[in-house]
SELUM-417282 format. One line per field, with one value per residue (C-alpha): residue number from 1; x negated, y, z; residue in one letter. Coordinates in steps of 0.5 Angstrom, whole numbers, always signed. Layout:
<sites>
seq	(NUM | ...)
x	(X | ...)
y	(Y | ...)
z	(Z | ...)
type	(A | ...)
</sites>
This chain:
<sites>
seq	(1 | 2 | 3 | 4 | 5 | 6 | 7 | 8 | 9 | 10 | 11 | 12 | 13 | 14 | 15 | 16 | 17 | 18 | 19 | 20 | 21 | 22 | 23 | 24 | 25 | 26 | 27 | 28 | 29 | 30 | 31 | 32 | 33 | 34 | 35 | 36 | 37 | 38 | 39 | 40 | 41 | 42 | 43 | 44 | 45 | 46 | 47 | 48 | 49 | 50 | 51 | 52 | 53 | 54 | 55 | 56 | 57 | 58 | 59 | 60 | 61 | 62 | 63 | 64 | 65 | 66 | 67 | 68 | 69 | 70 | 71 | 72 | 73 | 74 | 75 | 76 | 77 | 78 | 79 | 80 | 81 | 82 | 83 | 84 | 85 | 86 | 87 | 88 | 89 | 90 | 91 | 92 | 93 | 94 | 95 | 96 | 97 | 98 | 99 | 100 | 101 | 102 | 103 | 104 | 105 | 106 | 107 | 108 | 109 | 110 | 111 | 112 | 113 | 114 | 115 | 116 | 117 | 118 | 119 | 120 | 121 | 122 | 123 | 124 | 125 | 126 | 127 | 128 | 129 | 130 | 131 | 132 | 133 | 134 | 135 | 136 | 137 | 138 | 139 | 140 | 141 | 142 | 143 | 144 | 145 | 146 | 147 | 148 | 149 | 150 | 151 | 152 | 153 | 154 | 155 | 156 | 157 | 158 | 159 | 160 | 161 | 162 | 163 | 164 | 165 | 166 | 167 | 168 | 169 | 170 | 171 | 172 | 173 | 174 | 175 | 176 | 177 | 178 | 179 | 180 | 181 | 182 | 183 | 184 | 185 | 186 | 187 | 188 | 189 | 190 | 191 | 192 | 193 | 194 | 195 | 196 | 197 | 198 | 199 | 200 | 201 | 202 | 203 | 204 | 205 | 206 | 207 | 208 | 209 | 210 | 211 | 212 | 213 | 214 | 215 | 216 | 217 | 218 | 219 | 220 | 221 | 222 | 223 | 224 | 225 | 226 | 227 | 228 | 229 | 230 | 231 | 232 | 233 | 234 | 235 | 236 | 237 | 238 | 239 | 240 | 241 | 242 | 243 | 244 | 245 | 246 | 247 | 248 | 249 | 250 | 251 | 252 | 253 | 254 | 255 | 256 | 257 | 258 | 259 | 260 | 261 | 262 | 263 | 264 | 265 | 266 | 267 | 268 | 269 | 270 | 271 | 272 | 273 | 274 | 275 | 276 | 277 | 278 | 279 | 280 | 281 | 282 | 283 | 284 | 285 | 286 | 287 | 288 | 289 | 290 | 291 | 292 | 293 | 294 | 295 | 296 | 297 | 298 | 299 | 300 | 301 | 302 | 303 | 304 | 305 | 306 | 307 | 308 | 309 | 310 | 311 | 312 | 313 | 314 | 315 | 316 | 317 | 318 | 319 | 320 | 321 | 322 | 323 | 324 | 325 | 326 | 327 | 328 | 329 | 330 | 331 | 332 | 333 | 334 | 335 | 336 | 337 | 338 | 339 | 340 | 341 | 342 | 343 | 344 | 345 | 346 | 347 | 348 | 349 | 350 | 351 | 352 | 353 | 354 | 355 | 356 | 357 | 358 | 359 | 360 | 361 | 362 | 363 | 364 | 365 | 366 | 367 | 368 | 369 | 370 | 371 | 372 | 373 | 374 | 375 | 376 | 377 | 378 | 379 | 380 | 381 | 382 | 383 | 384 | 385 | 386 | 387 | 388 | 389 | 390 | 391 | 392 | 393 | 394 | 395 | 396 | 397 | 398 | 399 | 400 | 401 | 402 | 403 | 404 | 405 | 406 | 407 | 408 | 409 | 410 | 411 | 412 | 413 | 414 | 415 | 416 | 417 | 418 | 419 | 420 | 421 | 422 | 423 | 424 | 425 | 426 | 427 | 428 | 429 | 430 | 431 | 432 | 433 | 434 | 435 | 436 | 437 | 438 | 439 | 440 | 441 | 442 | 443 | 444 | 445 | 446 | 447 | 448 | 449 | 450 | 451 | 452 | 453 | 454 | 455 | 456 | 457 | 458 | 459 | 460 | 461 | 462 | 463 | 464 | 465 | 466 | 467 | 468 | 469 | 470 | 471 | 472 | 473 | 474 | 475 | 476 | 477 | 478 | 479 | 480 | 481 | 482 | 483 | 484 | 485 | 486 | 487 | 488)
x	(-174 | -176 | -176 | -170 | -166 | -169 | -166 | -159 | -159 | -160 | -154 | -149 | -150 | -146 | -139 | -134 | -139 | -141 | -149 | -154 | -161 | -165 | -171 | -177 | -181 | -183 | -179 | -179 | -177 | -172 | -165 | -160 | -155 | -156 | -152 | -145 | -146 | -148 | -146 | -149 | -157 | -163 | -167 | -175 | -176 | -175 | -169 | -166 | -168 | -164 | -159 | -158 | -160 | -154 | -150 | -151 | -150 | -145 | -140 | -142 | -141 | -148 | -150 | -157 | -160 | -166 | -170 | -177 | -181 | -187 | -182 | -181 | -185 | -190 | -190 | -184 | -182 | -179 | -172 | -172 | -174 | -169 | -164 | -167 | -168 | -161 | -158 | -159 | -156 | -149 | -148 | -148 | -145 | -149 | -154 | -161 | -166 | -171 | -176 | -173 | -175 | -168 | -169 | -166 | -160 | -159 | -161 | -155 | -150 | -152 | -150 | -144 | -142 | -144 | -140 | -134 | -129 | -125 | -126 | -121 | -120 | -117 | -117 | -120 | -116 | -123 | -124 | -130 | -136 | -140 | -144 | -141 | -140 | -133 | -130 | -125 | -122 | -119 | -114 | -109 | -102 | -104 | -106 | -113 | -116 | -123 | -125 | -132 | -132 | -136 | -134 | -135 | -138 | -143 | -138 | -142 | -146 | -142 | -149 | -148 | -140 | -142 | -148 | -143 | -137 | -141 | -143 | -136 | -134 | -139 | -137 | -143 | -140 | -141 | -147 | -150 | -147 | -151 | -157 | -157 | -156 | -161 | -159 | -157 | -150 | -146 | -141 | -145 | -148 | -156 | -163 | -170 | -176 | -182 | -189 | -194 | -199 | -204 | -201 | -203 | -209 | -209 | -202 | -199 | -193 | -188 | -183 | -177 | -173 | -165 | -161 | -153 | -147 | -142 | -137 | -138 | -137 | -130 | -130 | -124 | -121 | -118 | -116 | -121 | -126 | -130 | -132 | -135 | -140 | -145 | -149 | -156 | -160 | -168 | -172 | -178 | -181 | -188 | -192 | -194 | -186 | -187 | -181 | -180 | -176 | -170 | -169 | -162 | -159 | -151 | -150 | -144 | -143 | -139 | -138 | -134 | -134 | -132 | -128 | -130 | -134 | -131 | -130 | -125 | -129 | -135 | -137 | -145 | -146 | -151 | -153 | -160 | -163 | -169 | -173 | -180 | -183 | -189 | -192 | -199 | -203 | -200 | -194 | -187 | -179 | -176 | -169 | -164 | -157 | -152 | -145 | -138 | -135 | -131 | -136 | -143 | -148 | -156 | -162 | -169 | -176 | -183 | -187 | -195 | -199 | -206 | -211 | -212 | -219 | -222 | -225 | -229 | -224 | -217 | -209 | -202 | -196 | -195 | -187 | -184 | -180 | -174 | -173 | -168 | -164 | -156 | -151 | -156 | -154 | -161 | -160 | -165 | -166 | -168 | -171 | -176 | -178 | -183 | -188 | -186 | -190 | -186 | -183 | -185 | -178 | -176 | -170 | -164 | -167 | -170 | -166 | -160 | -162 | -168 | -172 | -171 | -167 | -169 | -164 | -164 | -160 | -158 | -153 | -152 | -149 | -143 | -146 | -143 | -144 | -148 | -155 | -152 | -156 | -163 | -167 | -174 | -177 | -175 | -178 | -173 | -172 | -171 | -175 | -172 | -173 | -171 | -177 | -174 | -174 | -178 | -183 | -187 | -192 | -196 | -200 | -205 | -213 | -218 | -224 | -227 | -234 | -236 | -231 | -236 | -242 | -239 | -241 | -237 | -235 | -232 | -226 | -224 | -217 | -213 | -205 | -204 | -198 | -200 | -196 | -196 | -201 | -205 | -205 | -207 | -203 | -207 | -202 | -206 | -213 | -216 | -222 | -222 | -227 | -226 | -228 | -229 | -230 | -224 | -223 | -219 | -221 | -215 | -213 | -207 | -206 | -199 | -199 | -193 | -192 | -189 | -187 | -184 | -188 | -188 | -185 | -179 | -181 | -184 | -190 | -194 | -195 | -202 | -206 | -214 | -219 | -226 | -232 | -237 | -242 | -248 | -243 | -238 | -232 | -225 | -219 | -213 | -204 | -199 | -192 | -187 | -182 | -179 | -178 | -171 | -167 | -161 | -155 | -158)
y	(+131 | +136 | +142 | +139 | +139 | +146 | +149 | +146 | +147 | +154 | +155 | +153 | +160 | +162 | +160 | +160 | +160 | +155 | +154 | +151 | +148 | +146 | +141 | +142 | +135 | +128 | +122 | +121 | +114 | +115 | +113 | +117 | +113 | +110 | +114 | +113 | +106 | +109 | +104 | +107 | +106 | +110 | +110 | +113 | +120 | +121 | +118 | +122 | +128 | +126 | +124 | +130 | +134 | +131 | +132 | +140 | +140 | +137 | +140 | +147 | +146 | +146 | +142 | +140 | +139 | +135 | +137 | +133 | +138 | +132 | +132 | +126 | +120 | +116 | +110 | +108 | +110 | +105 | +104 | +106 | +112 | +114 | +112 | +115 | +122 | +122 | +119 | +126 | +130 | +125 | +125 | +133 | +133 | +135 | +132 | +130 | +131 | +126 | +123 | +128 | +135 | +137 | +144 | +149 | +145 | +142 | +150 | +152 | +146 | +150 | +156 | +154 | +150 | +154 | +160 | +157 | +153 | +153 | +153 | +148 | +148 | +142 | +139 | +132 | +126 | +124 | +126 | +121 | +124 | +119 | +121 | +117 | +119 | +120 | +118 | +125 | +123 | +130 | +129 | +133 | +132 | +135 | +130 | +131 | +134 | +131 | +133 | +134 | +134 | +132 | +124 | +126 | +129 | +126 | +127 | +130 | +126 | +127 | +132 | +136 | +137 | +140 | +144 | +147 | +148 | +152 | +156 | +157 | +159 | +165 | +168 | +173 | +180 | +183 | +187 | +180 | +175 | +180 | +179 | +173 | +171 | +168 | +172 | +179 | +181 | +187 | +189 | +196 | +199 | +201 | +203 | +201 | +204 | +202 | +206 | +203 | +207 | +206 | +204 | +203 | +197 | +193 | +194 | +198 | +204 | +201 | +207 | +204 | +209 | +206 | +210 | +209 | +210 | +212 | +212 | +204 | +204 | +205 | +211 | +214 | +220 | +225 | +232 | +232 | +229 | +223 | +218 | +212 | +208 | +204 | +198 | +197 | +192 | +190 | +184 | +181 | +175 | +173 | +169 | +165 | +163 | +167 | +171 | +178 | +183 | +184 | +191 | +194 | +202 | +205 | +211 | +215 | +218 | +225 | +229 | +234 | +237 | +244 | +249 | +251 | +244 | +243 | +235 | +230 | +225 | +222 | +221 | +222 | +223 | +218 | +216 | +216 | +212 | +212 | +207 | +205 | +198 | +195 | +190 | +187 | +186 | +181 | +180 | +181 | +180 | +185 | +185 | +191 | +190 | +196 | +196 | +197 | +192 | +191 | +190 | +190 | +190 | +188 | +188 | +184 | +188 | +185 | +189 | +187 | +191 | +192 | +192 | +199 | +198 | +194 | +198 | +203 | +207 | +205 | +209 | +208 | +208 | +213 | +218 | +222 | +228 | +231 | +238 | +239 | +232 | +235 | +229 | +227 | +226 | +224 | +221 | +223 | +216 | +216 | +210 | +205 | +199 | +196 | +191 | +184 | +177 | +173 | +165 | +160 | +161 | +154 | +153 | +153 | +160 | +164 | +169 | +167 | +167 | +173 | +171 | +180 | +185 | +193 | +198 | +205 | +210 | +215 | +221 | +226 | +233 | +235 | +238 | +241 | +235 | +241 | +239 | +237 | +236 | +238 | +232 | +237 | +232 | +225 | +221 | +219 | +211 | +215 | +213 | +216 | +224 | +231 | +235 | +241 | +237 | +240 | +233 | +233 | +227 | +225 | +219 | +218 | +217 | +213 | +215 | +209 | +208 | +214 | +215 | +209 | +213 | +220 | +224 | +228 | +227 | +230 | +226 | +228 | +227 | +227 | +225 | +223 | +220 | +214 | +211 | +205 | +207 | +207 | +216 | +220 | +227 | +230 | +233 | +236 | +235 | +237 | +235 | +234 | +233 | +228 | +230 | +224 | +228 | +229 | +221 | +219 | +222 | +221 | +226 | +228 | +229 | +233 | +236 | +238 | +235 | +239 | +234 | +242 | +239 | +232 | +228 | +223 | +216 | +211 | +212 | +209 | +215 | +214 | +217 | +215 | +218 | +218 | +219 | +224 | +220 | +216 | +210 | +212 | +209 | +209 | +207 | +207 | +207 | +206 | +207 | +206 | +212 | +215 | +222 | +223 | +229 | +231 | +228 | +222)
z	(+192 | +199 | +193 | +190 | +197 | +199 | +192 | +193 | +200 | +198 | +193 | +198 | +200 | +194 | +195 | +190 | +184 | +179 | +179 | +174 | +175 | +170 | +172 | +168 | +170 | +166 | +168 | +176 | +179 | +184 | +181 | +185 | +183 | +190 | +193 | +189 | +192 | +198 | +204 | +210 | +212 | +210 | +203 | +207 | +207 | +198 | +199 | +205 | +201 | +195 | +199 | +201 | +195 | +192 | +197 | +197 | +190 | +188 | +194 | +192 | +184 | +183 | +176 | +175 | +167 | +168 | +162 | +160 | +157 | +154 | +148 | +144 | +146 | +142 | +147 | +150 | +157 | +162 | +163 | +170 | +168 | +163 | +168 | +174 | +170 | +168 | +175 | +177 | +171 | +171 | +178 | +178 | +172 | +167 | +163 | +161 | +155 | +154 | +150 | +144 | +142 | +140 | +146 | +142 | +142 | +149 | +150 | +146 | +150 | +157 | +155 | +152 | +158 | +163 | +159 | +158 | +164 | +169 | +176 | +180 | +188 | +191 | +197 | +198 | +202 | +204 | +210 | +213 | +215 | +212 | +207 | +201 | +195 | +193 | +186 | +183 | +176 | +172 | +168 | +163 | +160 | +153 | +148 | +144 | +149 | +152 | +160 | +162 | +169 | +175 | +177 | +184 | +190 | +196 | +202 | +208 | +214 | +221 | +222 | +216 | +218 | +225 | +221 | +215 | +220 | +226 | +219 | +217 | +224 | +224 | +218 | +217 | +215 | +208 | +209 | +213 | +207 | +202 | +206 | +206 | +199 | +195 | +189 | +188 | +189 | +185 | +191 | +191 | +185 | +189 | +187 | +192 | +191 | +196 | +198 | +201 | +206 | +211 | +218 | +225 | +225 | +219 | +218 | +212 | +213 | +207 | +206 | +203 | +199 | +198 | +193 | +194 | +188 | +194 | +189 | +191 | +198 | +199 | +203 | +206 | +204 | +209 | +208 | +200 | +206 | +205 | +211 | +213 | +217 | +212 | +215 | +212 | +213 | +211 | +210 | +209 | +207 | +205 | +200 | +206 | +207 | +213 | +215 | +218 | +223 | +221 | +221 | +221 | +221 | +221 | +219 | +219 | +212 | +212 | +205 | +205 | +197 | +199 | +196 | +189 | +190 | +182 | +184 | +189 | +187 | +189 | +182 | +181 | +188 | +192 | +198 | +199 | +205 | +208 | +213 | +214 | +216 | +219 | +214 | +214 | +208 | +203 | +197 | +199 | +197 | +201 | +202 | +202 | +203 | +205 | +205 | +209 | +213 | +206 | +200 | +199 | +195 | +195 | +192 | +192 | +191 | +190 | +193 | +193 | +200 | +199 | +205 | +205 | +210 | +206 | +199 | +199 | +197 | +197 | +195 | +198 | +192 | +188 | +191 | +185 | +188 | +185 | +188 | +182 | +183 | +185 | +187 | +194 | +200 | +204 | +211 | +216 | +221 | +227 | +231 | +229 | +226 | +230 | +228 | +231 | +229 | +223 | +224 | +219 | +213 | +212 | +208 | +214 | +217 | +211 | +211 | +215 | +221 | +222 | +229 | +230 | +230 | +231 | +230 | +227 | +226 | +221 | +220 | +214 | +214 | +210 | +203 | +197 | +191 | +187 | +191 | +196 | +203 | +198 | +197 | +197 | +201 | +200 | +195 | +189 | +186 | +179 | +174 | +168 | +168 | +164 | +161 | +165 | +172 | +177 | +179 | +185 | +185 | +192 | +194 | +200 | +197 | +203 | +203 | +207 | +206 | +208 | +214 | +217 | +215 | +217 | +212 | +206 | +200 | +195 | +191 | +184 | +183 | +176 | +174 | +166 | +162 | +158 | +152 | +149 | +143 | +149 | +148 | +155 | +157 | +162 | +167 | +174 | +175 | +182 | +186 | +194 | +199 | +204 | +212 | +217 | +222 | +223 | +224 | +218 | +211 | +209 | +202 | +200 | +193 | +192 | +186 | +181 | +175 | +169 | +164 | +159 | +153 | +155 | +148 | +150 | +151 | +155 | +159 | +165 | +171 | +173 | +178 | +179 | +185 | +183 | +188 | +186 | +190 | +187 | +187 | +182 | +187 | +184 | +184 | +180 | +182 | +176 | +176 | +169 | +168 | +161 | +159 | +156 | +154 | +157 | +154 | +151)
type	(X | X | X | X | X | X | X | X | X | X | X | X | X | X | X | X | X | X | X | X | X | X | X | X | X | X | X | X | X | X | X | X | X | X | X | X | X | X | X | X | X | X | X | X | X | X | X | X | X | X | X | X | X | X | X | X | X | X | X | X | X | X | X | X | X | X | X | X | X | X | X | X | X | X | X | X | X | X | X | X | X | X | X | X | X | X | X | X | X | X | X | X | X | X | X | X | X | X | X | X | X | X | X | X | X | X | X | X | X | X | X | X | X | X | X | X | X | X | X | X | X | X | X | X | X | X | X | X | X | X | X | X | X | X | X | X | X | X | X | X | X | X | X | X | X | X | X | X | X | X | X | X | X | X | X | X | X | X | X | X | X | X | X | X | X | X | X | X | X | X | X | X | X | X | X | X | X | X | X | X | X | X | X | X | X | X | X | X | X | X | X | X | X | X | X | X | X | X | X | X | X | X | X | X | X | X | X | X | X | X | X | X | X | X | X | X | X | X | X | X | X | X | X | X | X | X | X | X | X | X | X | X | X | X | X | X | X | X | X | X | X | X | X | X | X | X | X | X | X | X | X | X | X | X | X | X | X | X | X | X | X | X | X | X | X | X | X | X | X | X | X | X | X | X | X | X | X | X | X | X | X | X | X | X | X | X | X | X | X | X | X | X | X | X | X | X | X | X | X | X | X | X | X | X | X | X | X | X | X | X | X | X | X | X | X | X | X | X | X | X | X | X | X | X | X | X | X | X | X | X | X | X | X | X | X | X | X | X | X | X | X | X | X | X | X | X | X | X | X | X | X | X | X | X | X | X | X | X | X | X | X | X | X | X | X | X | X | X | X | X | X | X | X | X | X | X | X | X | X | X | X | X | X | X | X | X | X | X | X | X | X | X | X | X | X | X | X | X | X | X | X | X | X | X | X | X | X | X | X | X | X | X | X | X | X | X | X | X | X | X | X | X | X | X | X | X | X | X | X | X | X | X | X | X | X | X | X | X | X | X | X | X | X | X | X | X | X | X | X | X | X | X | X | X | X | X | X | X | X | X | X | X | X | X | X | X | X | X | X | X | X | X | X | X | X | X | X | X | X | X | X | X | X | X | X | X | X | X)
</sites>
């Protein structure tokens, strides 16, 4: 019941918007039938967390489908459990598979009422804070129609009245409310990327790289130029429930076509951004939201960062850069963002209510859309290329087994395509030798990856180091991409 609360709880975060949760679990004994005949008290800290789960649920139009995957049942299951199981389903609306192995057709009712309804708002008479649950009939005028519909809602508590009006009273902006959504929103069409390298101490350098369809920021035209301030905003949070700095940038956009530009619009032009974060060993979701103070968007990122100091021989996240790339405009940030120590994420302060802040700046310079403010140096989020694209591959080996002895070592390097047959096209092959004399034995391996004779398909893009040593160390980075025609 404490997940339940903490899911439901999350929800309200989306407004507006009609939610579904399926519940996966054998028959549970906690009937929340209670709570429609609710009359004050307390039921223990079980019944308080359904309580409140209810209360979340059904006041922001969340319906449950609690769903018994054991099936049909050989021996009889008590019916305190039945009752108990579909009490949640009914009191949010939905309803319950038991002890029946009909799941494609309680699928199919799912999508089928999570497809097609209508959305009504009404204000309730009822205006008691006292956590009881409140009847609501719908009724329609024409005969022969069937109303499917909630019986009711749990009326909030006088605490979480305070709680809901506080959070009313701060309307977060657009950008800040994207953040803090627990889905992806698609006010802003954008794409993210993320390289991991070896940082200061343990910690590991993630660049983030975020690419932006400006045409869905809502920029203001002047005289055929385009401006505006776009906010971004990151965050991170750990396997640990651990969350981290929030780290934010504005940049002041300012694209003028030109004359001969052959465009007015800002059709096939993005806005690259890039900010790096200080991140210690561990499995992430980083969050990247970005927008005006009128639409956002966001986009939530897995992201794995090795301990790169702990193998004898470690290597940072592959970065693709497309010299030819035409329609970028690459911001250059400035600022930092500076490692601080995570709070513990609970439900009421993942995400939305982030314990720091650290700033950052961005501008970019006026461009033509052809190449518009060359990306020659910033890494792209594009994972799908032409044959003729010009594709500059870089990643960082660590040779840290002999940084400790102090000895060189040479280190071969190749990059292949591999298809699903499992079929290898070599495409650069390098050895490189590694000086911890100069303190770090760090190998840089840039090299170009000419992809002319390249058949279009699906492949995986590795790059694989290898000591020459007596011990044979190697260590592979894999990242997907697709070779296409142009037109295709």
């Amino acid at each position: 019941m404490s997940s339940l609360r903490d899911l439901a709880e999350l929800t309200t975060r989306l407004p507006g918007q009609h939610k579904a949760m399926l519940i996966f679990s054998e028959c549970f004994d906690l009937d929340v039938h209670d709570m429609v005949d609710y009359n004050g008290g307390t039921w223990g800290v079980g019944g308080d967390d359904a309580h409140a789960a209810m209360a979340a649920a059904t006041r922001s139009n969340l319906v449950i489908y609690p769903i018994d995957p054991t099936g049909l049942a050989p021996e009889a299951i008590p019916l305190e459990a039945l009752v108990a199981f579909r009490s949640v389903a009914e009191v949010t609306g939905g309803f319950a598979l038991i002890n029946s192995n009909s799941f494609d057709q309680a699928f199919e009712r799912i999508v089928r009422e999570n497809s097609t309804y209508y959305m009504l708002g009404f204000d309730s008479a009822y205006d008691k804070a006292d956590g009881r649950y409140v009847h609501v009939q719908v009724k329609t005028k024409r005969p022969g129609l069937t109303v499917h519909a909630r019986d009711g809602y749990v009326a909030p508590t006088r605490k979480e009245k305070e709680k809901n009006a506080r959070r009313f009273e701060s309307t977060p902006a657009p950008v800040a409310a994207a953040l803090a959504s627990p889905l992806q929103t698609n006010g802003v069409t954008m794409r993210v990327s993320a390289v991991p390298t070896r940082g200061s101490g343990r910690n590991a350098s993630v660049v983030v790289i975020t690419d932006i369809d400006a045409s869905s920021l809502g920029l203001m035209t002047k005289d055929g130029v385009y401006a505006g301030d776009v906010d971004m905003r990151y965050i991170a949070t750990d396997a640990k429930r651990q969350i981290f700095p929030e780290v934010r940038q504005t940049a002041k956009v300012r694209f003028d076509p030109g004359p001969g530009a052959g465009t007015t619009s800002l059709s096939g032009i993005r806005v690259r951004v890039g900010t790096t974060l200080e991140l210690p060993p561990g499995r992430y979701q980083i969050r990247v939201a970005a927008g005006t103070s009128l639409t956002a968007g966001n986009v939530v990122y897995d992201l794995k960062v090795p301990d790169f100091g702990e193998a004898p021989l470690a290597m940072s996240g592959i970065a693709l850069v497309n010299s030819g790339e035409a329609g970028v405009l690459a911001l250059s940030a400035t600022g930092s963002s500076k490692t601080a120590k995570p709070t513990k994420c609970w439900s009421s302060n993942c995400v939305a209510a982030p314990p720091a802040v650290t700033a950052a700046s961005a501008l970019v310079r006026d461009a033509a859309p052809a190449g518009a403010h060359p990306a020659s140096e910033v890494p792209t989020t594009t994972r799908v290329f032409a044959p003729t694209d010009e594709i500059q591959l870089s990643a960082e080996v660590y040779d840290n087994q002999h940084l400790k002895k102090g000895t060189a070592n040479t280190i071969a390097m190749t990059a292949s395509l591999r298809d699903a047959s499992d079929r290898v096209i070599q495409l650069a092959a390098e050895d490189r030798v590694s000086t911890p004399a100069s303190g770090n034995a760090v190998i840089r391996f840039m090299v170009p990856l000419r992809l002319t004779d390249v058949p279009p398909g699906a492949y995986a893009l590795e790059v694989t180091a290898r000591s020459t040593a007596e011990n044979g160390h190697a260590v592979t980075q894999a990242i997907p991409i697709r070779v296409e025609n142009p037109g295709r």
